[in-house]
N, C-alpha and C positions, 0 to 999 in steps of 0.2 A: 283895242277893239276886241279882242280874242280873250282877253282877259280881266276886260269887265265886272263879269260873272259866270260862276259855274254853275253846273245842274245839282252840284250836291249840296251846296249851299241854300238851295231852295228847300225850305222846311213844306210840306205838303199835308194838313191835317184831313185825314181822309173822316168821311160822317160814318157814321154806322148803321150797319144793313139789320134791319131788323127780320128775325123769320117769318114773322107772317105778311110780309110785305108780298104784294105782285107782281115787284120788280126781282126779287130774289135769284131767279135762275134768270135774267135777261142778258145783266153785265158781260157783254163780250169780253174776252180777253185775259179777265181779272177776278179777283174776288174782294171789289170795293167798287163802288160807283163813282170814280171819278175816272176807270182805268181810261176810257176813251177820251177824257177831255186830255190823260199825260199822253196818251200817247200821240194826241192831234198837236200838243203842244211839243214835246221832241219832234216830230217830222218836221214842225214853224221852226224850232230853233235850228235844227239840221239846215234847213232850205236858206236860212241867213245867212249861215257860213258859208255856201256855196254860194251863192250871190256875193258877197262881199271879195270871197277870194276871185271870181271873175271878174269883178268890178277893178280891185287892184291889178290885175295881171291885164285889162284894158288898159288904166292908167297910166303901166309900165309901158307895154306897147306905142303909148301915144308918145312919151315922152321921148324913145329912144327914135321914132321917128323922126322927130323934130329936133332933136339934139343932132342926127345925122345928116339934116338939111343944113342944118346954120353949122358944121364944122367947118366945111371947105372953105367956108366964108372967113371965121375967125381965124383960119392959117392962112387966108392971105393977108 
């Protein structure tokens, strides 16, 4: 799950900013116009991880509940 894919593996070709453009000073953040869509896209990959590791650590929870229901039972 975890290691799928990594973020450095993703080759990213950025377009080029021309000068007389009247987007030139707009780009927050960065100096290439995609900086917003990477960094919308880290915060989506981040927020995956954290969802999936809560999802397992529900999963464990469920399981050891119900593993500790049906113990008593299997030792008699």
């Amino acid at each position: 799950m975890f290691g799928l894919i990594g973020v450095d593996s993703v080759e990213i070709k950025y377009p080029s900013k021309e000068l007389e453009s009247r987007y030139t000073r707009v780009f927050p953040g960065g100096s290439h116009a995609t900086s917003v869509v990477e960094t919308v896209g880290m915060f989506l990959f981040a927020l995956y991880h954290v969802s999936t590791i809560i999802v397992l650590i529900n999963m464990l929870q469920s399981y050891l509940d119900i593993y500790g229901q049906f113990l008593p039972r299997l030792r008699a």
